[in-house]
C-alpha positions in Angstrom: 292.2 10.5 42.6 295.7 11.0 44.1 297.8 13.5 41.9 301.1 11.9 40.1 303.2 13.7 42.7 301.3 12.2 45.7 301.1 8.3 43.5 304.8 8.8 43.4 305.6 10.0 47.1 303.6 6.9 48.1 304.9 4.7 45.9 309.0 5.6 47.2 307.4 5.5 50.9 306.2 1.6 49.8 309.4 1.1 48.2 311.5 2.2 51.0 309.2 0.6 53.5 309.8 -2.7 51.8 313.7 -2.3 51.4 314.0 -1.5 55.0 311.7 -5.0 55.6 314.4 -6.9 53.2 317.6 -5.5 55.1 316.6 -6.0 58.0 315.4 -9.6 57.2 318.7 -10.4 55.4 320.9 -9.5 58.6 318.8 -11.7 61.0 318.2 -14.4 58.5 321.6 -14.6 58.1 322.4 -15.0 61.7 319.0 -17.4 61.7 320.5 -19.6 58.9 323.9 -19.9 60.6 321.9 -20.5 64.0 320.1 -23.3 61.9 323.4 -25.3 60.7 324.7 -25.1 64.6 321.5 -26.7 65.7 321.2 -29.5 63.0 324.7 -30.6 63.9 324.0 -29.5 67.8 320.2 -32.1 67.6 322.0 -34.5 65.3 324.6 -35.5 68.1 322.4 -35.4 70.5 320.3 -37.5 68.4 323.0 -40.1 67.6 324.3 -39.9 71.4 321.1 -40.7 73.4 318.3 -41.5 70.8 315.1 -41.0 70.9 314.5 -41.4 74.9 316.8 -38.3 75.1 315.8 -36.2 72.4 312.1 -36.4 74.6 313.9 -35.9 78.0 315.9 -33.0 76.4 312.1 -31.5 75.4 310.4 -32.1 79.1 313.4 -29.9 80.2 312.9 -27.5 77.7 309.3 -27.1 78.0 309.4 -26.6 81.6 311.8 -23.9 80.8 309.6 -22.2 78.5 306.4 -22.0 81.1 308.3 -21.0 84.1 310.3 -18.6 82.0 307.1 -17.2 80.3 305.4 -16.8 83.3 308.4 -15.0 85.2 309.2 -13.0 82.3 305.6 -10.9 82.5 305.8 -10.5 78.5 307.8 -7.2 79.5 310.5 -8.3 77.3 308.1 -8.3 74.3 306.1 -4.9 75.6 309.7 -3.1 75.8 310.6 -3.5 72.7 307.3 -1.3 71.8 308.1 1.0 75.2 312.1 1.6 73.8 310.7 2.1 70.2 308.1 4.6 71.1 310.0 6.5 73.6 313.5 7.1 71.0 314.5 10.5 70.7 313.2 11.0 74.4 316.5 10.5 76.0 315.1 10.9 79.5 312.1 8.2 79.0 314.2 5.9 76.9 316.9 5.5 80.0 314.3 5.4 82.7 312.9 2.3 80.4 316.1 0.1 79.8 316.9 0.7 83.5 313.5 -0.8 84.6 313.9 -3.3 81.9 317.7 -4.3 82.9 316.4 -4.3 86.9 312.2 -6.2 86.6 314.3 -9.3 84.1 316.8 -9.7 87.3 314.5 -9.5 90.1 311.6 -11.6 88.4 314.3 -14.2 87.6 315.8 -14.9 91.0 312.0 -15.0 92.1 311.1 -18.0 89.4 314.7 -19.7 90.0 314.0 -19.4 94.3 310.2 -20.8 93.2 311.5 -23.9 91.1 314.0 -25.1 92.8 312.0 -24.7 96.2 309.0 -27.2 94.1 311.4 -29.1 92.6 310.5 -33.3 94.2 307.0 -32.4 93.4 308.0 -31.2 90.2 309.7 -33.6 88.9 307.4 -36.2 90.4 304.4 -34.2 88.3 306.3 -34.7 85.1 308.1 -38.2 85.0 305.9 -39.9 88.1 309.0 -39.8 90.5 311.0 -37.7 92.3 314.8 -38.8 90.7 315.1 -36.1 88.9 314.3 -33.3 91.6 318.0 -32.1 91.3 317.7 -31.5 87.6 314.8 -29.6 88.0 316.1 -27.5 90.1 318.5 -26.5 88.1 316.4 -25.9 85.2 315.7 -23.1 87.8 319.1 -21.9 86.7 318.2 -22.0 83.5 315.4 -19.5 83.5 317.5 -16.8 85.3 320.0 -16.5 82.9 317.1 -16.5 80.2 315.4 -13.7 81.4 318.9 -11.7 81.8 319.4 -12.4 78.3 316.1 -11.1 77.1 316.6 -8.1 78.6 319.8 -7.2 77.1 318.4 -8.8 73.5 315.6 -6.7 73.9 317.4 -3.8 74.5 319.8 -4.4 71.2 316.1 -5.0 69.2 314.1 -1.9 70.6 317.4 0.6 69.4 317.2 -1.4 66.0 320.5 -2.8 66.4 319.7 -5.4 64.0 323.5 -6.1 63.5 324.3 -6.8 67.0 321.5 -8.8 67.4 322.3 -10.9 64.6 325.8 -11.3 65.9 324.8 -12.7 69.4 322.2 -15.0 68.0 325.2 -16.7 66.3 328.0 -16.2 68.6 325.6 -17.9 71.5 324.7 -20.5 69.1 327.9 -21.7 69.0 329.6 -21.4 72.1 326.4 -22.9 73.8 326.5 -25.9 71.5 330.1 -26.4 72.0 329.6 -26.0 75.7 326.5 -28.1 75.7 327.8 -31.2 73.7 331.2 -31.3 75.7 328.9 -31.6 79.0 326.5 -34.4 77.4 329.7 -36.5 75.8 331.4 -36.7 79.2 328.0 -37.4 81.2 325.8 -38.4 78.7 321.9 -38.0 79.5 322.6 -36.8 82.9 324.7 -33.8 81.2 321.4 -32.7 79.3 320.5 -30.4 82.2 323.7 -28.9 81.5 323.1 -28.5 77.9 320.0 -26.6 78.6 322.0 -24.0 81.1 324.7 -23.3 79.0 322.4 -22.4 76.2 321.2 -19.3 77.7 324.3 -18.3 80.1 326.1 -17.6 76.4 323.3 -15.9 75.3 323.4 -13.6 78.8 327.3 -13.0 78.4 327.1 -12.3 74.7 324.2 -9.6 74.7 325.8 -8.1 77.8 328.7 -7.6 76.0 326.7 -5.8 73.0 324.6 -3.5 75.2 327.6 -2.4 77.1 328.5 -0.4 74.0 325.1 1.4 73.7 325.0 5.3 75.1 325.1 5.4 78.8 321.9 5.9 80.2 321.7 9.7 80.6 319.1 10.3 84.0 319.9 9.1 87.4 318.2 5.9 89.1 314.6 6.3 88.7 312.7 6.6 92.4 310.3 3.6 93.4 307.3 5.7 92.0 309.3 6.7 88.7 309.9 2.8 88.7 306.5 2.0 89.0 305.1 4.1 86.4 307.2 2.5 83.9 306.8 -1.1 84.8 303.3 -1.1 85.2 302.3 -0.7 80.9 305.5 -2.7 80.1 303.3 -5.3 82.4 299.7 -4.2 81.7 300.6 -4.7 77.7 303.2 -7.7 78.6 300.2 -9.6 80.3 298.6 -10.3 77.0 302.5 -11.8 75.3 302.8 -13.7 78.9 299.7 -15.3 78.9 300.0 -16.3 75.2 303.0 -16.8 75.2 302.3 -19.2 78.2 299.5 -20.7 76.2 301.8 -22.0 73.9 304.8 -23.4 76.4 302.0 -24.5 78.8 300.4 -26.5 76.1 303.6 -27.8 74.5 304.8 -29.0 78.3 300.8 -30.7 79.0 301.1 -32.5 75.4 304.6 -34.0 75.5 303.9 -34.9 79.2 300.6 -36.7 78.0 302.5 -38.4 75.3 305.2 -39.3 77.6 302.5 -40.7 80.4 300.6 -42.7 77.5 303.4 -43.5 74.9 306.8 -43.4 76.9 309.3 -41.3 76.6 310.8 -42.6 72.8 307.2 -41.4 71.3 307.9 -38.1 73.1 311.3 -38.1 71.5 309.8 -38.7 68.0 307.0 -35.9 68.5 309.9 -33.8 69.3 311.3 -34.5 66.3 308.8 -33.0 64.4 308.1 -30.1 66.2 311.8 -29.2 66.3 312.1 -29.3 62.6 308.7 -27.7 62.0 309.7 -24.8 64.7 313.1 -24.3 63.8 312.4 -23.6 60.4 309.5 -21.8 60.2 311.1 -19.9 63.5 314.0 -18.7 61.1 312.0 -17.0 58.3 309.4 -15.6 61.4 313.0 -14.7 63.4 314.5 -12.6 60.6 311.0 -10.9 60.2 310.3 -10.0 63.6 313.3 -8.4 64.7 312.5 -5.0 62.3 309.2 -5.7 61.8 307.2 -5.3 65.0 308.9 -1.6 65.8 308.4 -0.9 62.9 304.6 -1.7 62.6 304.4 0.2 66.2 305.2 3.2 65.0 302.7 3.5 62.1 299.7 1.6 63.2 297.6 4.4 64.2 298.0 4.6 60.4 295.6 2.3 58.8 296.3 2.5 55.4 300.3 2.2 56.6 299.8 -0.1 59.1 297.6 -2.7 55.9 300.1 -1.7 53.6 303.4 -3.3 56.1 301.1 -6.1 56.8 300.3 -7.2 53.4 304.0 -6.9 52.6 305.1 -8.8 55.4 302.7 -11.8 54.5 304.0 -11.9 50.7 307.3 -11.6 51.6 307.1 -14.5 54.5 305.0 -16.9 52.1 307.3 -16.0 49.2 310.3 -16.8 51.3 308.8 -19.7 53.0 306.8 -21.3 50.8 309.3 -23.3 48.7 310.7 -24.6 51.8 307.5 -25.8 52.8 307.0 -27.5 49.5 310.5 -29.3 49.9 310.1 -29.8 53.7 306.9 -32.1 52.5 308.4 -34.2 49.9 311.1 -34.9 51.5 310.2 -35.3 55.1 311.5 -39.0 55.3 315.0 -38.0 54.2 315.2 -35.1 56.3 313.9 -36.6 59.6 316.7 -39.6 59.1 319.4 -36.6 58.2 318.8 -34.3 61.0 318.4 -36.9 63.5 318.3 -40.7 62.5 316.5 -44.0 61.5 315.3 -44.4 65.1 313.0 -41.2 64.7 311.1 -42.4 61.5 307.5 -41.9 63.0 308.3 -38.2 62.9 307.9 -38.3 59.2 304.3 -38.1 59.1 303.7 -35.8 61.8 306.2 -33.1 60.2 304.0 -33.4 56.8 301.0 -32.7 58.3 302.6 -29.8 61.0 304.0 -28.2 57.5 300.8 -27.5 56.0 299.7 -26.2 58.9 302.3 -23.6 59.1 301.3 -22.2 55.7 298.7 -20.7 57.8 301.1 -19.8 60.7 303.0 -17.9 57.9 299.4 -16.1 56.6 298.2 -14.9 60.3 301.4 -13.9 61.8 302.3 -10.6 60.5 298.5 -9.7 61.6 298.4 -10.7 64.7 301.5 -8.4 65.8 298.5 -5.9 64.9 296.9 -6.0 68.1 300.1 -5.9 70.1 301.2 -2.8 68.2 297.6 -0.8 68.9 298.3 -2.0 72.6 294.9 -4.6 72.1 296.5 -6.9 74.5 293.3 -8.9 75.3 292.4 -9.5 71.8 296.1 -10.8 70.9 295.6 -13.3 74.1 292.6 -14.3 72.8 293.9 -15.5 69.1 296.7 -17.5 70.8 294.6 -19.3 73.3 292.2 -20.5 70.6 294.9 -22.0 68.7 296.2 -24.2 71.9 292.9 -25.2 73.0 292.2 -26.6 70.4 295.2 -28.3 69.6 295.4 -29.6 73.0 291.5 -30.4 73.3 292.1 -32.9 69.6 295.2 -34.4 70.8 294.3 -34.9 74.1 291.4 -36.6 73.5 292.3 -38.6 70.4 296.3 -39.7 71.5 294.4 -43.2 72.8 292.6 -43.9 69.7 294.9 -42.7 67.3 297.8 -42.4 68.8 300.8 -40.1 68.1 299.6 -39.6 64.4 296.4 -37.3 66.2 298.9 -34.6 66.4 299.8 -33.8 63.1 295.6 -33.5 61.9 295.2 -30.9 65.3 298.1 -28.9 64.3 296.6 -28.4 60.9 293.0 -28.0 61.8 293.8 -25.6 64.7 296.4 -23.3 62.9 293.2 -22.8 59.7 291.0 -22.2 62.5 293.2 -19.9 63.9 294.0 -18.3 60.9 290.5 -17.6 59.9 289.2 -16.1 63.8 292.2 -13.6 63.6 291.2 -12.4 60.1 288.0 -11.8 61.3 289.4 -9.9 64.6 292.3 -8.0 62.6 289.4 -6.4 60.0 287.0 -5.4 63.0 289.8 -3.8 65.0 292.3 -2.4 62.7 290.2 -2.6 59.4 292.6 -4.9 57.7 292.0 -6.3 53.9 293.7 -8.7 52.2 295.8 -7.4 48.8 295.1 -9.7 45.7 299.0 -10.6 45.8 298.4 -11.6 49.6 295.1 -13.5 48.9 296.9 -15.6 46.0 300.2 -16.6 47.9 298.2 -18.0 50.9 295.5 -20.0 48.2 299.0 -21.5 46.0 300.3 -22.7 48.7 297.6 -24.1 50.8 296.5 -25.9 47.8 300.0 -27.3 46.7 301.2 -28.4 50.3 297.8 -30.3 50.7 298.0 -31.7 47.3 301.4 -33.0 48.2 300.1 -34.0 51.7 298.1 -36.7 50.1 300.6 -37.4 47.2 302.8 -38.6 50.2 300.7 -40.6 52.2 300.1 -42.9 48.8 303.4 -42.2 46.7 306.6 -41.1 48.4 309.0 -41.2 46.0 307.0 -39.1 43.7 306.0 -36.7 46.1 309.6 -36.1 46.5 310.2 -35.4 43.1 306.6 -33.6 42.9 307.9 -31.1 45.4 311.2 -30.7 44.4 309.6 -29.5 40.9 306.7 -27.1 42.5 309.8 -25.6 45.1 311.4 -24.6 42.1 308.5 -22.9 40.5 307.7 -21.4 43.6 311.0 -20.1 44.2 310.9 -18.6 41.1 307.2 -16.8 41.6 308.6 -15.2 45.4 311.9 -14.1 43.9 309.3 -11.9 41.5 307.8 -10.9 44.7 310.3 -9.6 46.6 312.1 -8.2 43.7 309.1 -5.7 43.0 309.4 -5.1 46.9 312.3 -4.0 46.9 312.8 -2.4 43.2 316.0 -3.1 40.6 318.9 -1.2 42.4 321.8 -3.4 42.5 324.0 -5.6 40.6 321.9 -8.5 41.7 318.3 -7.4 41.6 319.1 -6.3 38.3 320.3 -9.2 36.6 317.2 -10.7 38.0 314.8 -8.9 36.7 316.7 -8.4 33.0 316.1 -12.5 33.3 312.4 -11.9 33.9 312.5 -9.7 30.8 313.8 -12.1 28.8 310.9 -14.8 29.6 308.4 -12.4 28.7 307.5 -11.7 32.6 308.6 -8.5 33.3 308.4 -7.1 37.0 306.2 -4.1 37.1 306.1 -1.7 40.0 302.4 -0.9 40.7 300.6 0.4 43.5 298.0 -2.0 44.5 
């Protein structure tokens, strides 16, 4: 039995722990949400300006991106975040390790762009069954440079916990890349799209540098070859395992739109895009804002179990508290927002997104643990989650896009995200003896059943499934707002008035350990 002074050290280091989670979440989803509004007006144009046939070519480009900048990339950019976390305070260590991460994103990006646009016919004959659009491909090769450059500068600002900073170029980029982009696609349109996709991360390079240029100097001189080589080699050993999940995902993404685009043409491609872009951007908001603070954070107690269970639970509740009413809402009214983000053209979407929404409830649950095995450096373990989700999304949708047809996809995202979901729960309790807290447990099993429950309501009765899910949003709103408010206690003006209105409705918010 833990004395009262001990019950209340813990119960400030939980508090604490949890306010830090909020700030930090708050700052980035901030940025995130402003990011958001650029790119519904920044996919709504493009929408509007080339239709569905464009929104798919956009995502070939996109995809090919993703894989060759994945692949480049070495997960190093992930792995230093843990390296410039673990070695702050060590002012010798931590410039040796943004030199080496400044130096590897450079020279690994000229070799992809060199590699690209060197295979760029065959290429582009691969993906669209000619070679017309070698010279875009090439410069897709562009593309992924000036990606990688701006990784290593973001992942600088996110290693030093320069949250701020970070927030600020994610929105400055934003928008001077859209602005950019859109300019270059109104006065060529679909031949400026490979423009738009090099603008995107050039704003992001310029930006970041910008922000890192006001960081402390590095203090030691240029590290030799050897001193070189003893960094880069665990930023790479532990990067292999983000790499090769990492281009799991982008691999899989490029092989299914590719097979949709081969089989369906290039409108179907469009409309799966659609879906995914909606789904992605905004479950990649909430899982943006958390990541930024959470994963150095999480490194630096995980040899702590019962510290390391306690920041996972939290971050769970907190992302299915956030994120659940939107997922409620983004169900109901799927047909509305599929026609208001993009337009009528990209209708076939609708029932895609539905089913990809449920799905992420389970995205939401298992992400926070799987950062686990990045954190304890369990590389192999971390690839193998994120491979068993792609295989078996591509192995149903590969296999079923003939018979089916497009609407396969939404069925393998759900099924392989609740596979997925319960193999890492498995792996996170062997490895890091993780257990579920009874708050945890009963946000994933409300809003499993609800999004299912209005999953079907939709498929038979749209217009009350909208107004179905506009009603449980609200009571789910109302249930997280509890939830974070007892994470992060009363102080404030806000937080107070809060929970003096839970008071009143005879559901006052009790600080507890659990």
């Amino acid at each position: 039995m833990l004395g009262i002074r001990e019950c209340g050290d813990r119960f400030w280091a939980e508090m604490s722990e949890s306010r830090g989670l909020i700030k930090s979440m708050m700052v980035i989803g901030s940025a995130q949400a402003v990011n958001i509004v650029i790119s519904i007006f920044r996919i709504k144009l493009l929408a509007v300006l080339l239709g569905p046939s464009g929104v798919g070519l956009l995502s070939i480009y996109t995809s090919l991106q993703g894989v060759v900048t994945t692949a480049a990339g070495l997960g190093i950019g992930s792995s230093g975040v843990r390296q410039i976390a673990r070695a702050k305070g060590e002012e010798q260590a931590l410039s040796r390790v943004r030199r080496v991460l400044l130096a590897a994103h450079l020279v690994q990006g000229a070799f992809a762009m060199l590699g690209v646009w060197l295979f760029s016919a065959p290429i582009s004959e691969w993906l669209f069954g000619d070679r017309s659009y070698a010279t875009e491909v090439g410069l897709i090769g562009l593309a992924i440079l000036l990606t990688l450059l701006g990784t290593a500068h973001t992942t600088l600002l996110q290693g030093m916990r320069r949250i701020g900073d970070l927030g600020r170029v994610t929105v400055i980029s934003a928008l001077v890349g859209t602005i950019a982009g859109l300019a270059a696609v109104w006065l060529y349109g679909e031949a400026g799209l490979v423009w738009f996709v090099v603008v995107q991360p050039l704003a992001t390079f310029v930006i970041a540098m910008r922000f890192t240029r006001l960081l402390p100097k590095p203090t030691t001189d240029r590290p030799s070859v050897a001193e070189i080589w003893d960094v880069w080699k665990p930023m790479v050993k532990l990067g292999a395992a983000f790499m090769l999940s990492g281009l799991a995902t982008t691999a899989t993404l490029l092989l299914v739109r590719g097979r949709i685009t081969q089989e369906l043409g290039l409108e179907a491609a469009g409309h799966f895009a659609a879906a995914w872009g909606i789904t992605m951007t905004y479950v990649g908001f909430l899982l943006g804002a958390m990541a930024a603070d959470y994963y150095p954070r999480l490194t630096e107690v995980i040899t702590d179990r019962a510290a390391a269970n306690r920041l996972m639970n939290d971050q769970a509740q907190l992302g299915l508290a956030i994120g659940g009413p939107i997922l409620l809402l983004l169900i109901g009214l799927a047909p509305w927002a599929v026609t208001l983000l993009y337009s009528a053209e990209f209708v076939p979407a609708v029932e895609l997104l539905q089913w990809q929404t449920v799905g992420n409830v389970f995205k939401l649950a298992s992400w926070a643990l799987g950062f686990s095995f990045v954190a304890a450096a369990r590389g192999g373990i971390f690839l193998l989650v994120q491979i068993n989700f792609n295989v078996l999304f591509l192995a149903m949708l590969w296999f079923g896009l003939e018979a089916y047809g497009l609407t396969v996809a939404g069925p393998a995202f759900l099924i392989a995200y609740f596979l997925h979901f319960a193999l890492i729960n498995i792996l996170v309790h062997l490895c890091q003896g993780f257990r579920w807290q009874s708050l945890s447990l009963l946000l994933v099993g409300l809003h499993a059943t609800l999004t299912l429950c209005l999953l079907i309501l939709a498929r038979t009765a749209p217009e009350v499934a909208a107004l179905a899910s506009i009603g449980l949003a609200l009571l789910s709103a109302v249930f997280g707002l509890r939830v974070v408010l007892a994470k992060i206690g009363s102080e404030g003006r806000v937080a107070t008035q809060f929970a003096r209105a839970f008071r009143r409705i005879n559901w006052p918010i009790r600080y507890r350990l659990d």
